[in-house]
RONUKE-149329 format. One record per residue (C-alpha): residue in three letters; residue number from 0; z, x, y. Coordinates in Angstrom, 3 decimals. Layout:
N
+-----+-----+----------+----------+----------+
: res :   n :       up :     east :    north :
+-----+-----+----------+----------+----------+
: ALA : NUM :        Z :        X :        Y :
...
+-----+-----+----------+----------+----------+
REM end
This chain:
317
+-----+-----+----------+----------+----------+
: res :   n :       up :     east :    north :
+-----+-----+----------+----------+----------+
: UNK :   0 :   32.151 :   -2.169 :    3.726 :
: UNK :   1 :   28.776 :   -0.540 :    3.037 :
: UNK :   2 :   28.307 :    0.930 :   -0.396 :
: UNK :   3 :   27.135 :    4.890 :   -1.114 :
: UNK :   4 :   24.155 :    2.458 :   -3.182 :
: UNK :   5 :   23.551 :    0.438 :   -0.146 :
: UNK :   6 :   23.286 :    3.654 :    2.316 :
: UNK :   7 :   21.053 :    5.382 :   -0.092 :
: UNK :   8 :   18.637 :    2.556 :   -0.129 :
: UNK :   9 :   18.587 :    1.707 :    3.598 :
: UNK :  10 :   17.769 :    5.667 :    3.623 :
: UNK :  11 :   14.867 :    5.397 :    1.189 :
: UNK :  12 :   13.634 :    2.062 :    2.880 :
: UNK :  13 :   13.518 :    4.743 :    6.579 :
: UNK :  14 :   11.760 :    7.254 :    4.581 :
: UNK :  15 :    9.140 :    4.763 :    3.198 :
: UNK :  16 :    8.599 :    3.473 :    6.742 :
: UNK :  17 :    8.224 :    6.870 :    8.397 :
: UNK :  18 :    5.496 :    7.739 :    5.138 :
: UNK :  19 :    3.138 :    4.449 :    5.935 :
: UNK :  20 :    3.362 :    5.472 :    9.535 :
: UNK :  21 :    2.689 :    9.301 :    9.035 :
: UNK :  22 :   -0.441 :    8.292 :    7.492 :
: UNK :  23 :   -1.550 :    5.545 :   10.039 :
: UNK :  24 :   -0.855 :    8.242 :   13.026 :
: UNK :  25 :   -2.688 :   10.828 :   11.307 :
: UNK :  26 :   -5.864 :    8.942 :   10.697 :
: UNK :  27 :   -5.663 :    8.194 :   14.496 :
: UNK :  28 :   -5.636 :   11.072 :   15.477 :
: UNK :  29 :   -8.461 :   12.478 :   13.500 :
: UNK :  30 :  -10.676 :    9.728 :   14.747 :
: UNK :  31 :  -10.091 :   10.707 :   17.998 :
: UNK :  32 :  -13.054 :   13.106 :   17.220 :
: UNK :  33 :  -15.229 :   11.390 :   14.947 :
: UNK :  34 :  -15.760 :    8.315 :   16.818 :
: UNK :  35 :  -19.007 :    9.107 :   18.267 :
: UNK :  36 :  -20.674 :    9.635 :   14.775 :
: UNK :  37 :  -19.358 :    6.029 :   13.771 :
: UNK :  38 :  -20.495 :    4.944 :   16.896 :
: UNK :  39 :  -24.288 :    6.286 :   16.065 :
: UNK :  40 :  -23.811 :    5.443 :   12.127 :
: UNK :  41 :  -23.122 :    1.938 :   12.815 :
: UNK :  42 :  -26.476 :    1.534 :   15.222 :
: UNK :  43 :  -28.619 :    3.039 :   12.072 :
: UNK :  44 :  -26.975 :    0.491 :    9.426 :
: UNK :  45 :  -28.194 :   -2.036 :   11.886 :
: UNK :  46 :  -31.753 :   -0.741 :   13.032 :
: UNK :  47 :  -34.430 :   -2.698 :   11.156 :
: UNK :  48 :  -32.739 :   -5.479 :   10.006 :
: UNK :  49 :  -34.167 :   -7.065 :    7.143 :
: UNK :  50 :  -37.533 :   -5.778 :    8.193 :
: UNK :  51 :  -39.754 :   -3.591 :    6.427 :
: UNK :  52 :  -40.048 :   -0.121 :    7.140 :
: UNK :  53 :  -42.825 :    0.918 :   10.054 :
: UNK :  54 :  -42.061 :   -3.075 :   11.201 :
: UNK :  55 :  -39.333 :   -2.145 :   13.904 :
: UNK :  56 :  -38.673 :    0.181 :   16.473 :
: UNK :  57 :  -37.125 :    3.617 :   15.524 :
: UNK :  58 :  -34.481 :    3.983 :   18.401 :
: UNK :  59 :  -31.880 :    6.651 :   16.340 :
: UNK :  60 :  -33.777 :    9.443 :   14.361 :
: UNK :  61 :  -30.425 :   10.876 :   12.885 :
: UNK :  62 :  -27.218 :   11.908 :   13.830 :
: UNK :  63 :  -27.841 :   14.554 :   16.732 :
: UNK :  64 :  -30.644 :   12.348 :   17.927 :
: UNK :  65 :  -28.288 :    9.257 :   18.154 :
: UNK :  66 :  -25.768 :   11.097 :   20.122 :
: UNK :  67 :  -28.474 :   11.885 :   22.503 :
: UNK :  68 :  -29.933 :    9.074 :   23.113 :
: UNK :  69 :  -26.700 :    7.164 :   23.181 :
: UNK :  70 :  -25.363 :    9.036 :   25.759 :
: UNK :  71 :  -28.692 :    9.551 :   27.694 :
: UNK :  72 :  -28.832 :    5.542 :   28.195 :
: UNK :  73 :  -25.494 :    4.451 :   28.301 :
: UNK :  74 :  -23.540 :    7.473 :   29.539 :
: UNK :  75 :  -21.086 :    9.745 :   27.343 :
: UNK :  76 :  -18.000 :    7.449 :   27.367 :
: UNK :  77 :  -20.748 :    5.172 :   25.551 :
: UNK :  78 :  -19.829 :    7.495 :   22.621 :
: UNK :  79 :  -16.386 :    6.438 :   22.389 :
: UNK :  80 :  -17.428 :    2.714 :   22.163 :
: UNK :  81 :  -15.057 :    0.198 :   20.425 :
: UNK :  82 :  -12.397 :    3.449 :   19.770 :
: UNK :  83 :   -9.432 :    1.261 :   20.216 :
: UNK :  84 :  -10.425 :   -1.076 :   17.760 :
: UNK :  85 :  -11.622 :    2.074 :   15.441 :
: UNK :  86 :   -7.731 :    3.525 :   15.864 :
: UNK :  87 :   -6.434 :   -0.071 :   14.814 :
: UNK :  88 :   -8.516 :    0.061 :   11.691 :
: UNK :  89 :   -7.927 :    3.288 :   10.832 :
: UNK :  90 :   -4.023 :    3.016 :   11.178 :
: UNK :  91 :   -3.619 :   -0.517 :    8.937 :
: UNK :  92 :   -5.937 :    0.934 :    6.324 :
: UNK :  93 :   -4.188 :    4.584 :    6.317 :
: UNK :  94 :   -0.630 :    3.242 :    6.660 :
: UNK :  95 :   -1.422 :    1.589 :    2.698 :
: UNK :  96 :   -4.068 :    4.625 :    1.742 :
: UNK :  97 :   -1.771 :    7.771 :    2.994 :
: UNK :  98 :    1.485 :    5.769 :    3.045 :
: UNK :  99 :    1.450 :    4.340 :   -0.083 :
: UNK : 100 :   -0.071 :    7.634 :   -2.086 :
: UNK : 101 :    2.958 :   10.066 :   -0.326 :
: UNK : 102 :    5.860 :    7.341 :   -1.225 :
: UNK : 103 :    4.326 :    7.457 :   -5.055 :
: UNK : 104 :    4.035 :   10.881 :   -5.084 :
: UNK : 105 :    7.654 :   11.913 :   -3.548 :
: UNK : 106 :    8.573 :    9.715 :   -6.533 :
: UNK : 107 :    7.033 :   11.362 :   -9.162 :
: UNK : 108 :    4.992 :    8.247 :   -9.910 :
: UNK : 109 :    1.219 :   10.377 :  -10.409 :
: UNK : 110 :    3.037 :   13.030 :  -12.585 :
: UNK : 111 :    1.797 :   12.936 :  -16.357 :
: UNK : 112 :    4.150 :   13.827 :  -19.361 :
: UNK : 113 :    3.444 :   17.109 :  -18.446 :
: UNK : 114 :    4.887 :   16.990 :  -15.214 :
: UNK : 115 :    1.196 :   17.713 :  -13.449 :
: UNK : 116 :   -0.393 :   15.433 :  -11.203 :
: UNK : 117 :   -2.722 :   12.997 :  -12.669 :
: UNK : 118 :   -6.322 :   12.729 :  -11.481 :
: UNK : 119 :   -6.691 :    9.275 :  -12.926 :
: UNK : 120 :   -3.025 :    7.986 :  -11.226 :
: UNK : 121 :   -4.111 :    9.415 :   -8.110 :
: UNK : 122 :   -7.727 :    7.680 :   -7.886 :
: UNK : 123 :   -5.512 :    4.570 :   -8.709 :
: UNK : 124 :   -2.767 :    4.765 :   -6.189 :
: UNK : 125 :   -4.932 :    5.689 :   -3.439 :
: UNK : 126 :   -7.797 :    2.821 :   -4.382 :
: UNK : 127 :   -4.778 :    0.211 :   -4.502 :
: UNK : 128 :   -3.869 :    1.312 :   -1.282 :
: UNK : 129 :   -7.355 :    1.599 :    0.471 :
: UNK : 130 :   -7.960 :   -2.260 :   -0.633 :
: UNK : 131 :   -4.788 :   -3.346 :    0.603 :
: UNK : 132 :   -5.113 :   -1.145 :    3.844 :
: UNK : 133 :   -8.855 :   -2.251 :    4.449 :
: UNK : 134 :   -7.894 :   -6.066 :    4.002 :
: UNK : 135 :   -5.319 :   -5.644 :    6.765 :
: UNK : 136 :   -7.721 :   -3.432 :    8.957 :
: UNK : 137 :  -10.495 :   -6.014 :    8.595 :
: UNK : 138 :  -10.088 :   -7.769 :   12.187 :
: UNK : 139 :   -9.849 :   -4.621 :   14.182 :
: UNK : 140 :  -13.257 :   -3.031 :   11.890 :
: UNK : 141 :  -14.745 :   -6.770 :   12.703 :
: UNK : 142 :  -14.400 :   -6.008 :   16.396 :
: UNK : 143 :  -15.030 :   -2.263 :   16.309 :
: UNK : 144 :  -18.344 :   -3.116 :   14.710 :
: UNK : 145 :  -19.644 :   -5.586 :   17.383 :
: UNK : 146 :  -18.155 :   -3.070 :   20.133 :
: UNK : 147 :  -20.359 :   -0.191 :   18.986 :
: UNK : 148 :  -23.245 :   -2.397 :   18.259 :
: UNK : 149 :  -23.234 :   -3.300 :   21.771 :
: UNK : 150 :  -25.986 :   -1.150 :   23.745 :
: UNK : 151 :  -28.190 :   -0.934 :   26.333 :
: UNK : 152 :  -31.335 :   -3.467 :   26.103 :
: UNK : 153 :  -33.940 :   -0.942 :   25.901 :
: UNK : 154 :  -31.927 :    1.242 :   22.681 :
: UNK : 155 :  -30.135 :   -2.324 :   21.612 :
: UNK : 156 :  -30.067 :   -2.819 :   17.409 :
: UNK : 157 :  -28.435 :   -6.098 :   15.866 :
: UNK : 158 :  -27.222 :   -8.916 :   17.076 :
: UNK : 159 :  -25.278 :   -8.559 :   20.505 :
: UNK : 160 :  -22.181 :  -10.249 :   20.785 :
: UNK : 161 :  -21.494 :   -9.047 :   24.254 :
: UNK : 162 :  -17.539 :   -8.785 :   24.233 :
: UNK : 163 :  -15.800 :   -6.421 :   26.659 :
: UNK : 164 :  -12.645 :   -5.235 :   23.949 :
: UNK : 165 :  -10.478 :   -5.057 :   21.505 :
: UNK : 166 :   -7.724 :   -7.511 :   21.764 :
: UNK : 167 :  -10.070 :   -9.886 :   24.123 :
: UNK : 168 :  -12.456 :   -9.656 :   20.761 :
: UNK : 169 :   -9.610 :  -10.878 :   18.695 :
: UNK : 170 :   -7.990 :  -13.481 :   20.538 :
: UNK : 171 :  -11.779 :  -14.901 :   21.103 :
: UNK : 172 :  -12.271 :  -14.553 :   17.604 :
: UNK : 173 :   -9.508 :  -16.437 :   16.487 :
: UNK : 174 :   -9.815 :  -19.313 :   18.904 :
: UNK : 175 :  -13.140 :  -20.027 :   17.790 :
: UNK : 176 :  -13.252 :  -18.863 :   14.246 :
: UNK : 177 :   -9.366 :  -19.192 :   13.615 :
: UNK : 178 :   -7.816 :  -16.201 :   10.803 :
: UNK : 179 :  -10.883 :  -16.694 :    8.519 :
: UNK : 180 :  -13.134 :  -15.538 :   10.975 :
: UNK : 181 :  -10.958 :  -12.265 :   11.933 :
: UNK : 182 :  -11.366 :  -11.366 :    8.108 :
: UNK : 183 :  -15.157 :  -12.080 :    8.180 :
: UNK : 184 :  -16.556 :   -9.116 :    5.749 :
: UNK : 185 :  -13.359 :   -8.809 :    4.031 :
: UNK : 186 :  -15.140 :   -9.234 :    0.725 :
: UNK : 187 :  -16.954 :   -5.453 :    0.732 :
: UNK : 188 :  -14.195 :   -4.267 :    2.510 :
: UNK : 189 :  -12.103 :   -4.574 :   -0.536 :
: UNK : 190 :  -14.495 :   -2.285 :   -2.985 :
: UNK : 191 :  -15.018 :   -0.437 :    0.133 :
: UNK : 192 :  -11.966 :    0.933 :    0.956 :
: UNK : 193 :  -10.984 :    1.159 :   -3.179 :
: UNK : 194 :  -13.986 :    3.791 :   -3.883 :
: UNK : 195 :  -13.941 :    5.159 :   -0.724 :
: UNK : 196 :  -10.155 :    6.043 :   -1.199 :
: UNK : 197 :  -10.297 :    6.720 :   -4.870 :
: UNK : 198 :  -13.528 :    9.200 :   -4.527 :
: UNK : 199 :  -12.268 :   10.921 :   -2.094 :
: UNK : 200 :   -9.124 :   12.105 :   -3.720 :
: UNK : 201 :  -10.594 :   12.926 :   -7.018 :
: UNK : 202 :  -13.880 :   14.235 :   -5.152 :
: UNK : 203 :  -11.761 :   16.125 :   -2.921 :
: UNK : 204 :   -9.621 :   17.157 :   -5.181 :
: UNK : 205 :  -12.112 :   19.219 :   -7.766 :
: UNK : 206 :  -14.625 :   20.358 :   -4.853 :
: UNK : 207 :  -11.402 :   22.495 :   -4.155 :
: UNK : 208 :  -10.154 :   22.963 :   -7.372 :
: UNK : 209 :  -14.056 :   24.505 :   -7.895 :
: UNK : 210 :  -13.495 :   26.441 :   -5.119 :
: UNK : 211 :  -10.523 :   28.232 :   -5.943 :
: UNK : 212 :  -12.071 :   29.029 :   -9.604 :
: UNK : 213 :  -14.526 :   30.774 :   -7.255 :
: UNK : 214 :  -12.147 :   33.032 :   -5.547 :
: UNK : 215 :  -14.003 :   30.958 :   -2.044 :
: UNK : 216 :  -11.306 :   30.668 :    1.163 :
: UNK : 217 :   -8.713 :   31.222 :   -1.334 :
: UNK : 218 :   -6.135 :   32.360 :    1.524 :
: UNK : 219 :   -7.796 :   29.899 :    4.160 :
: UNK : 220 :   -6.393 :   26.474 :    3.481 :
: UNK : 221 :   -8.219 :   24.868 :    6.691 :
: UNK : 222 :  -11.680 :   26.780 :    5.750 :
: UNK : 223 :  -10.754 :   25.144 :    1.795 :
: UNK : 224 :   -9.844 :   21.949 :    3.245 :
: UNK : 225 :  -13.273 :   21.962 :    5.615 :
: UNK : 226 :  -15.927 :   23.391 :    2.552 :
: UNK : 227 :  -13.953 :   21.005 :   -0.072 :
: UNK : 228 :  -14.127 :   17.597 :    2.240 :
: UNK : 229 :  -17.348 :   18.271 :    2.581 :
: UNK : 230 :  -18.487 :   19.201 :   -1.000 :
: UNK : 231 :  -16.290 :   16.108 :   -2.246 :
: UNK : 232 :  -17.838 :   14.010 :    0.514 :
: UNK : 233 :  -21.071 :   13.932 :   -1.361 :
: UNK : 234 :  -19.274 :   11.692 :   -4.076 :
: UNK : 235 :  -17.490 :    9.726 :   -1.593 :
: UNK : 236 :  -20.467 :    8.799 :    0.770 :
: UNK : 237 :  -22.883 :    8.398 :   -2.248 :
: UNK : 238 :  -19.809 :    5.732 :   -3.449 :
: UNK : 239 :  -18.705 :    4.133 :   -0.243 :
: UNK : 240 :  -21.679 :    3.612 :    1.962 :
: UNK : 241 :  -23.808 :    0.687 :   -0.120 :
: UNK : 242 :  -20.224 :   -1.039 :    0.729 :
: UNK : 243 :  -20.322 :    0.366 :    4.256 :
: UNK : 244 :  -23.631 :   -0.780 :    5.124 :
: UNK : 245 :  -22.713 :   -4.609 :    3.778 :
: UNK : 246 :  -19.775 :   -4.663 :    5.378 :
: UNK : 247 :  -21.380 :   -3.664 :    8.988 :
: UNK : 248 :  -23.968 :   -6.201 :    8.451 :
: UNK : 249 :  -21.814 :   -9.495 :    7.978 :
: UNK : 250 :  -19.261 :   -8.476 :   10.606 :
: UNK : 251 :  -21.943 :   -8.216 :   12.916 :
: UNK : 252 :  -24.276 :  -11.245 :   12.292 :
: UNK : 253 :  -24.333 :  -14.123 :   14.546 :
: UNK : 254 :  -22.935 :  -17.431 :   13.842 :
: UNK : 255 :  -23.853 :  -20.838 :   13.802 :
: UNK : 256 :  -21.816 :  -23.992 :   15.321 :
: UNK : 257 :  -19.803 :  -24.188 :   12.146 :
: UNK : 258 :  -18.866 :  -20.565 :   12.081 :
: UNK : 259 :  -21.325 :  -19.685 :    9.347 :
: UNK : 260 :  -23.518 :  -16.498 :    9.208 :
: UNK : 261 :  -26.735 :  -17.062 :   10.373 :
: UNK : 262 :  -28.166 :  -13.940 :    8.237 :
: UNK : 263 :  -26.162 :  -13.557 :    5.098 :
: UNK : 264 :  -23.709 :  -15.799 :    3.038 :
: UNK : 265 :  -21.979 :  -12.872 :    1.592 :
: UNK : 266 :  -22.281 :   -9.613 :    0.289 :
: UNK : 267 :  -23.884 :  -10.440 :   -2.865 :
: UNK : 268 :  -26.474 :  -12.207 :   -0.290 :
: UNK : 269 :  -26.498 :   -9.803 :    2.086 :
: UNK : 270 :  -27.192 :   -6.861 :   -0.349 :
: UNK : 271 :  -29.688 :   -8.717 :   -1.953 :
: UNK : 272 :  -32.067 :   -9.747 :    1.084 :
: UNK : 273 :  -31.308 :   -6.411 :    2.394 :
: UNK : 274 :  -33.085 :   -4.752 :   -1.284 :
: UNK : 275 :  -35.657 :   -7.642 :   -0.675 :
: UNK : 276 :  -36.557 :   -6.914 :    3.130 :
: UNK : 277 :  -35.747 :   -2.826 :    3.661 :
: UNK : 278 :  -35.897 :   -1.574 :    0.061 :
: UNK : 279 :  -33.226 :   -0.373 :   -1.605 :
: UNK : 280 :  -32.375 :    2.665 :    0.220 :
: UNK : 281 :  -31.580 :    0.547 :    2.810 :
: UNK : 282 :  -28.225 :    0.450 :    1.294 :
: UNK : 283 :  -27.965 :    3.742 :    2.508 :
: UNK : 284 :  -28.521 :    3.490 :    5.918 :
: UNK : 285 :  -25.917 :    6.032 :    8.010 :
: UNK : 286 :  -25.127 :    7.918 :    5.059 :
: UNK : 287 :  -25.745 :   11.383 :    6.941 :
: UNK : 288 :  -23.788 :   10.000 :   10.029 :
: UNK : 289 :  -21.091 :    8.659 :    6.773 :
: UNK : 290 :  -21.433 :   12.344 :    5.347 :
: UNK : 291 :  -20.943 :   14.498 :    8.439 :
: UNK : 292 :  -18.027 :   12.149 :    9.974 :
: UNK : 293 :  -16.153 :   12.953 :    6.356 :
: UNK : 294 :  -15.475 :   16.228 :    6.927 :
: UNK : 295 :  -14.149 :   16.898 :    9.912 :
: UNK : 296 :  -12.498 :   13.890 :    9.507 :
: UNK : 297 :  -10.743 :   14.402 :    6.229 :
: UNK : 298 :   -9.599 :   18.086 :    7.887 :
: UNK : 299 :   -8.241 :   16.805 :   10.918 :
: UNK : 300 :   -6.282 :   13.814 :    9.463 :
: UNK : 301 :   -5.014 :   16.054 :    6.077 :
: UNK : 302 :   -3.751 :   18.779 :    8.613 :
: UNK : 303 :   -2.327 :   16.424 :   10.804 :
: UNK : 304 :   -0.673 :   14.476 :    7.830 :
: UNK : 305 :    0.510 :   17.804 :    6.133 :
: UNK : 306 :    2.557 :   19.041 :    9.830 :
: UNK : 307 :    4.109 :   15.447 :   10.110 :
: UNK : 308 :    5.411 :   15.780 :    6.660 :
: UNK : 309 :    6.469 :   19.294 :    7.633 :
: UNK : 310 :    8.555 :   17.934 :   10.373 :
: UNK : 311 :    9.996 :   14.907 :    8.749 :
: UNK : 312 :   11.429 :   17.141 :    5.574 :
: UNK : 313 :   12.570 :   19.812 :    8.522 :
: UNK : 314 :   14.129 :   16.847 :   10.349 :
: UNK : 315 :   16.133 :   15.668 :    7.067 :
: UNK : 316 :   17.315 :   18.962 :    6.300 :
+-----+-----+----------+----------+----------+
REM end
């Protein structure tokens, strides 16, 4: 006979489960949206590769200029290139970022003595959860980055790996690179996704907090959510893309016969010929496409969170 003990954990185990997933569907859904401007900021972490600035063809000017020549060349559905494997990412890393933070805070875990929610346990949850979830999302970003790289020959940036999708990517992938080549980039995925995560919450966090002490959108919580994402985005973007940028690089390099990048042998290598080639501020190729996908990204996928947790505490009622 089940015990009261046994029910009550089977109960919390459902909850748990429905948390990760709330989080993976949310992100989802929010890139949805955004997809084009990762679409455009991967092609400018890739133009000029390891050459020297006024040594390559400028193809993308910025943001607005990317879109437009993007979908002048290749059509607008070009704009949604590699989206399924962009959803896939997004859902294993926000299942551990989003999942993980909501299970430790419906347990009190990021109260202080106080009882207030702690900056510092926040940062930490959610940068725990963004390595774990970017270590499991690191095939499907793999694929999504060679899928967007992909372009017409006369616009074409980076090495083209000509693949046709998602799960045809990663079955290819694995039969000729086996599991270590579907986690090819993992290493600046892991630093990636723990400041991107753990900036954006505390970045996030005080850009509102600022905002409030400023009587600004104080009874608009979408217009708070919008201005603060993007005032806390500065801190995130400034933190996350040197990561972003080295991560785009290796998963898109070519291989040799022995499954070994032709360009870089990691990301210490890779950041380091990158400094040596471009310059440093090479490490900050895409942020503006990083900065303006942020915000109406972290709106859409914090609203979209905040109703599914509305429903799943009306459904338990």
């Amino acid at each position: 006979m089940t015990s009261l003990k046994d029910k009550r954990k089977r109960k919390d185990y459902a909850r748990d489960t429905g948390d990760l997933l709330m989080g993976g569907v949310s992100a989802m859904f929010a890139s949805l949206f955004t997809n084009p401007i990762e679409v455009v900021k991967v092609r400018l972490q890739l133009q000029g590769e390891l050459k020297k600035s006024g040594q390559h063809a400028i193809f993308y000017k910025n943001v607005p200029h990317g879109l437009y020549v993007v979908a002048k060349n290749e059509g607008i559905v070009a704009l949604q290139s590699g989206l399924g494997a962009m959803l896939g990412f997004q859902f294993f890393l926000n299942i551990f970022r989003l999942g993980f933070f909501r299970i430790a805070e419906r347990r009190g875990l990021l109260k202080d003595s106080s009882g207030k929610t702690s900056l510092l346990r926040g940062a930490a949850v959610a940068g725990v959860g963004g390595a774990l979830g970017s270590i499991a999302g690191t095939p499907y970003y793999l694929v999504k980055v060679r899928l967007q790289s992909q372009a017409a020959r006369a616009i074409a940036v980076g090495h083209q790996h000509e693949i046709t999708g998602t799960n045809s990517a990663l079955i290819d992938i694995y039969k000729k690179e086996g599991v270590k080549g579907l986690f090819r980039g993992v290493g600046p995925q892991i630093p990636r996704g723990m400041a991107g995560s753990a900036s954006q919450i505390l970045s996030f966090t005080y850009a509102k907090d600022w905002l409030r002490a400023n009587n600004w959108f104080t009874n608009q919580p979408l217009l708070m959510s919008f201005f603060g994402a993007n005032l806390g985005g500065i801190v995130m973007t400034l933190c996350l893309n040197p990561f972003d940028v080295i991560a785009t690089r290796l998963c898109n390099q070519p291989v040799d016969a022995q499954n070994k990048g032709k360009l870089y042998k990691g990301m210490i290598d890779c950041g380091l010929k990158m400094i040596r080639h471009e310059g440093p501020l090479s490490l900050y190729k895409g942020t503006g496409a990083n900065y303006l996908r942020l915000g109406p990204h972290t709106v859409l996928l914090l609203v979209c969170w905040d109703k599914l947790k509305e429903i799943d505490d009306y459904l338990r009622r």
